[in-house]
N, C-alpha and C positions, 0 to 999 in steps of 0.2 A: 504493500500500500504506500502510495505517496501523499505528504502532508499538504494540506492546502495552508499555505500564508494565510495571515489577518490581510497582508494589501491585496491576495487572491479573494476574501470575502468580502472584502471592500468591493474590489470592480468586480462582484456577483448583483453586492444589493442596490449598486449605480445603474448595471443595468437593469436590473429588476423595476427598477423605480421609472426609469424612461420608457414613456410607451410607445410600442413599436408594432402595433397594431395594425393590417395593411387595411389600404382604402376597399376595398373588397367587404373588411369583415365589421370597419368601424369609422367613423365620423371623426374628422379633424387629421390633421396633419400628421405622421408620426413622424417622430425624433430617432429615426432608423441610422441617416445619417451620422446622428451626434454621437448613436452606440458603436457605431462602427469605429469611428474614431480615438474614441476609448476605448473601444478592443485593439484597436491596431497599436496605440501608447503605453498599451500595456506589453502589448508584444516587442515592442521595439528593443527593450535591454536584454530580449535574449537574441537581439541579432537581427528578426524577422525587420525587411523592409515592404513597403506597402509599392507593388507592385503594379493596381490597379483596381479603383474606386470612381466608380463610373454607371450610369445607370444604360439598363439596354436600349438599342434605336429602336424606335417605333418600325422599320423598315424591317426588323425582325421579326415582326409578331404579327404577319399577314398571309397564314401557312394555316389550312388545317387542323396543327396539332395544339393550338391556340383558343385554351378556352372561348365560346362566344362570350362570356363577362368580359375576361380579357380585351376582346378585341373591340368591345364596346367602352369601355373605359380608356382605352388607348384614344380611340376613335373622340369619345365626348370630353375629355379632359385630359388637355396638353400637360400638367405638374401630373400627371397620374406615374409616370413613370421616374420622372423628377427626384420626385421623394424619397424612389425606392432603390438607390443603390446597389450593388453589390460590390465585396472587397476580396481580395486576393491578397497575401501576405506572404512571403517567400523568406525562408532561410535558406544562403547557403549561395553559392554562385550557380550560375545557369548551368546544368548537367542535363545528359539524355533523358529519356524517360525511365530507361531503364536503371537510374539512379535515383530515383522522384519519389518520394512518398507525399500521395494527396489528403488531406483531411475537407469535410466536409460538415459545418454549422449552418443553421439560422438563425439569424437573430430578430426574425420577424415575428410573429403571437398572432394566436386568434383573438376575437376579442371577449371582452370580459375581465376589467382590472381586478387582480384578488391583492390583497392584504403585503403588502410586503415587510418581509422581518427574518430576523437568525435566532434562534434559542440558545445556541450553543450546539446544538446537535441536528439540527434541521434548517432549509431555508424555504420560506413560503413566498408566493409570487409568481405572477403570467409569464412564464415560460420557465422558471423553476427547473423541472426538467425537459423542456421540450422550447427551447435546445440552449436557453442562455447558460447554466449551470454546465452541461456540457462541454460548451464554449470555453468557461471557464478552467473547467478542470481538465481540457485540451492543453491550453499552455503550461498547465502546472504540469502535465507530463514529459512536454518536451522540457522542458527547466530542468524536469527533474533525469532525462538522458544527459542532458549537458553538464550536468552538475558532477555526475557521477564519470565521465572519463570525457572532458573537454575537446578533447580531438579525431573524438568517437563517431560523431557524423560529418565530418571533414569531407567524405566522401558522396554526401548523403545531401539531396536539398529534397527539402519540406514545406508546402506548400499549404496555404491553409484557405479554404473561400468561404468567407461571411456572408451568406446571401440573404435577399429579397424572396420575397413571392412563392415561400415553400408552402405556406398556410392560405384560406383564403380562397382555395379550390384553384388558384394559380398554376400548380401543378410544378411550379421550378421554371415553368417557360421567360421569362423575362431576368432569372435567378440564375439559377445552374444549368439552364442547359447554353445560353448564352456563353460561360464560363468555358464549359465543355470542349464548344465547336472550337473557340477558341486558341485552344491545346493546354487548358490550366488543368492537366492529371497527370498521372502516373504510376508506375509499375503496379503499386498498391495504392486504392484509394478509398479510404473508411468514411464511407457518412455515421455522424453521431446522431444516431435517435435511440431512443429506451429501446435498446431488447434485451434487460435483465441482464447484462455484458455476457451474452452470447452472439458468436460470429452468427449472424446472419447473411447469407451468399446469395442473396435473390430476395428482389422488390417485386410485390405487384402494380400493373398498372393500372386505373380507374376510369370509369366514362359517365358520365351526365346524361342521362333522358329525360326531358319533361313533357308529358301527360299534357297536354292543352286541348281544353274543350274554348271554344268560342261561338256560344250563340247568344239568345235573346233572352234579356231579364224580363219579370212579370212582379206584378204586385201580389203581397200575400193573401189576398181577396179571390186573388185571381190565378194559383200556381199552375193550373194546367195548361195557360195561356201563353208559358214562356219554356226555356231549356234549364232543368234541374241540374246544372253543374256538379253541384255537390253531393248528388246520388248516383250521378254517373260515374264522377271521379270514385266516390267512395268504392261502389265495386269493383270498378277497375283494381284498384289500392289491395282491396282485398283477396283479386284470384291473384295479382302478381306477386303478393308475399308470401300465397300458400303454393304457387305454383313455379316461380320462376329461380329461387335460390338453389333445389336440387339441380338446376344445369349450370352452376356457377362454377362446377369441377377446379378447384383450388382457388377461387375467390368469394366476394362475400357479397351479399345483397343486401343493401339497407333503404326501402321502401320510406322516402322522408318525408319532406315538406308536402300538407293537401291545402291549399287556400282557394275560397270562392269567397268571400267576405266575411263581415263583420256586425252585421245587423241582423234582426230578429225578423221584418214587416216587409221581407220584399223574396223572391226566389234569383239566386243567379245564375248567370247564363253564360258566365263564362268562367275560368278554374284551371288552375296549373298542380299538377301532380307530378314531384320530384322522384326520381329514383336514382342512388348510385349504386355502380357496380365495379369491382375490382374483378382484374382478370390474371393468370401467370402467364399467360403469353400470347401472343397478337393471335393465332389461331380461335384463342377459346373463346377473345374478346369477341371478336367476329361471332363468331358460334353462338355467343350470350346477345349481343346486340341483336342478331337476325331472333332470335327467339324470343327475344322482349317486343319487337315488335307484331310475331304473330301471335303472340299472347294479348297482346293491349288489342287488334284485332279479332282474335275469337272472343275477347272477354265484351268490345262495342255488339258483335254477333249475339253472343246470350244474353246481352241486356236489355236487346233488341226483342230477342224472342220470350223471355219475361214479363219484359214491362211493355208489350205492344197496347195490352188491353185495360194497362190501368188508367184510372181516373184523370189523376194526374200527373203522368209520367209517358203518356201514349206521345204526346210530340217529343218530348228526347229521344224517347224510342227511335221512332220513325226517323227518327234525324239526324241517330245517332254517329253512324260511318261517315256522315256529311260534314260535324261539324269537332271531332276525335282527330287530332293528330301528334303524332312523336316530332318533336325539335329536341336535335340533340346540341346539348352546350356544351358538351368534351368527349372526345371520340376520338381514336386513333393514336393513343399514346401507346407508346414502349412501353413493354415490361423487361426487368431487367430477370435470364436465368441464372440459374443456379450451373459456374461453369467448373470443370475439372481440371484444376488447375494444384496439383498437389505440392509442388515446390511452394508456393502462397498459402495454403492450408497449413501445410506442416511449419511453415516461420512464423504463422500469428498463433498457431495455437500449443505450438511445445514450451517446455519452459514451465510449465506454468500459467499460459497463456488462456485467453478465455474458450471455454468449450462449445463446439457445433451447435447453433439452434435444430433441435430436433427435425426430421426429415419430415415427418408426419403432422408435424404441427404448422397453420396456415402463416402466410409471412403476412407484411402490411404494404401499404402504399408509400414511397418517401420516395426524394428527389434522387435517390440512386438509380430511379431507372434510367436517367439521362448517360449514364455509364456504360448501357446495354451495347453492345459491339465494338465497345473501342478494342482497336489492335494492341496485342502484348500488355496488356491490362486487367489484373484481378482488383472485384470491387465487391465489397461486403460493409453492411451494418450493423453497426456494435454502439453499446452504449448503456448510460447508466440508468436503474431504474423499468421500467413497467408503465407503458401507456395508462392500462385499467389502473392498477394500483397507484400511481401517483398524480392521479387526475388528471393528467393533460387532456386539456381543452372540456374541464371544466374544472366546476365550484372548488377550491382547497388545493390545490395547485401545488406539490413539494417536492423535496429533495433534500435526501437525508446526505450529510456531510460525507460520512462512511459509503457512500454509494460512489459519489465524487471521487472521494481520493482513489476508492477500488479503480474507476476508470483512467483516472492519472497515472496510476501503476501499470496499467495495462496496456494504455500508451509506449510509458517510457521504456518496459519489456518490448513492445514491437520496434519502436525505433531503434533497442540495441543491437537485435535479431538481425533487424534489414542491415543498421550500418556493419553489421560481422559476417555480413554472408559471404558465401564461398562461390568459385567455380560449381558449377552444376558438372557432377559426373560425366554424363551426358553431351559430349560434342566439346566439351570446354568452355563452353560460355555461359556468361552471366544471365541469369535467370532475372 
């Protein structure tokens, strides 16, 4: 275990305090900039120079794989991109790739300010572990490899990017994948998000369908006069959560957001019904995407042939294929696999090193998938803490100090690993 400094709690509870909240998920400006800066000055007396802190061009996020949020917030407001930075930090002189170890943070947050403070043994606060605590007990590792044999990554450059846009349904497009194309990675490149610091070797990736009914409201005097939105949607909602998750074959289905309004005295006509879906690799995505839509199809069908004859429900009925359509707001992302790369398995996890996330247990979504295909590149997520258990992205928000330092350690074990490595058996060359 490596000790975190009081000035390492210091610059936890500074960022914790600055919110960094992307315009996406919350109202007002965030001081993403100002965190970055203070990460980066923190960094600096182990060496690390700020390489590039720059937000992405609009001329990038006109593709596709670009949330439609995204590309409507680019589109309606020029400071949207402005504000959201991303940093890159480099120890170490320019070397090949094959010398490079990437690390990978954000210091962006959903929203929802929580409580910021230290006990002594705990730190509470919006992004706690997910990912400014992380962030922080990153440096404390590398400190702590330098600390311990000063000429020990001489060979070795470390690369660190502080991004934008990982939260927020952003997806990393204007964050890390920017980074990416790039060329800011290497040999080995670890994204920090919570998985109980087990190596995780494979992200899923996620897609957006929205459910939209669009027809005609009616007064509550008069509901069979108009299109029942919210009993359309509702069933919809309901065959897709009981039908659509078993084809999700190693991702997950979460049946979200149903809004038609807000008032008691009137019927609506029109309703957006949210679904996301995680997939483990562009095949399945496909597979799930085509299937969600002939499910929200057969489901307009049977609601069709239910409610043709009711009271008040016989014009949705009848109207219903007419006025039902899928808009999809994210589609077509990378999933990053799970690659065979055993010279990179066996340096992060001998030693002592953190152990394989179980083969059988599901992964999550994180900005490692923008890693998916790079050449001569192994990329895995590790990191301190437990999505569920330490609330990220919601109420109580923590991260216990001993989780921290475990990840510090873990770090500064894989930096010694990579800076001692050998010829590979194998052909003579460096791996």
């Amino acid at each position: 275990m490596t000790t975190l400094t009081h000035a390492d709690h210091d610059l936890l509870l500074h960022l914790l305090e600055l919110p960094t909240v992307g315009p996406l998920e919350g109202e007002g400006e965030p001081r993403l900039r100002e965190a970055q800066r203070a990460y980066a000055d923190a960094a600096r007396p182990l060496g690390f120079e700020v390489v590039h802190h720059a937000a992405a061009e609009a001329a990038e996020l006109t593709d596709d794989q670009v949330p439609l949020a995204v590309r409507r917030a680019v589109a309606d407001d020029p400071a949207f991109l402005a504000v959201q930075p991303s940093l890159v930090l480099a120890l170490g002189p320019e070397l090949p790739q094959a010398d490079t170890v990437m690390f990978n943070v954000h210091l962006d947050t959903v929203a929802g300010l929580e409580p910021v403070g230290f006990d002594g043994e705990r730190f509470t606060g919006r992004g706690a572990i997910d990912a400014k605590g992380p962030a922080v007990a990153l440096l404390a590792g590398v400190r702590a490899a330098l600390d311990a044999a000063p000429d020990r990554l001489a060979g070795t450059r470390v690369l660190i990017q502080a991004v934008a846009g990982e939260e927020g349904g952003a997806m990393g497009v204007f964050g890390t994948r920017p980074l990416m194309r790039r060329g800011w990675y290497g040999r080995l490149n670890l994204f920090c998000e919570p998985t109980g610091m087990r190596l995780l070797s494979r992200s899923t990736a996620a897609m957006t369908a929205c459910v939209r009914v669009d027809g005609d409201d009616a007064i509550d005097d008069r509901p069979a006069a108009g299109h029942n939105a919210t009993v359309l949607l509702g069933h919809l909602a309901q065959r897709l959560a009981a039908r659509l998750p078993e084809h999700a074959d190693g991702g997950q289905v979460c049946v979200a957001g149903l809004h038609t309004g807000h008032l008691h005295n009137r019927v609506y006509g029109t309703g957006r019904l949210l679904l996301n879906c995680s997939y483990p690799d562009s095949a399945t995505g496909q597979a799930l995407a085509d299937r969600l839509e002939r499910e929200v199809a057969d489901g307009v069908r049977e609601f069709t042939e239910t409610y043709g004859d009711h009271r008040d429900l016989a014009r949705t009925a009848a109207d219903a294929a007419v006025i039902t359509r899928v808009e999809w707001h994210k589609r077509g992302l990378p999933a990053l696999p799970s690659l065979d790369d055993p010279w990179a398995v066996d340096l992060l996890t001998r030693d002592g090193g953190p152990p394989r996330w179980p083969a059988d247990e599901p992964a999550f979504t994180c900005d490692a998938m923008w890693a998916a295909g790079l050449p001569g590149a192994y990329t895995a997520v590790l990191g301190p803490g437990d999505l569920d258990r330490n609330h990220a992205h919601a109420a109580g928000e923590y991260a216990d100090l001993a989780d921290l330092e475990a990840f510090a350690g873990a770090v500064s074990g894989i930096l010694a690993r990579f800076a001692a490595r050998r010829h590979a058996t194998t052909g003579g060359k460096r791996q």
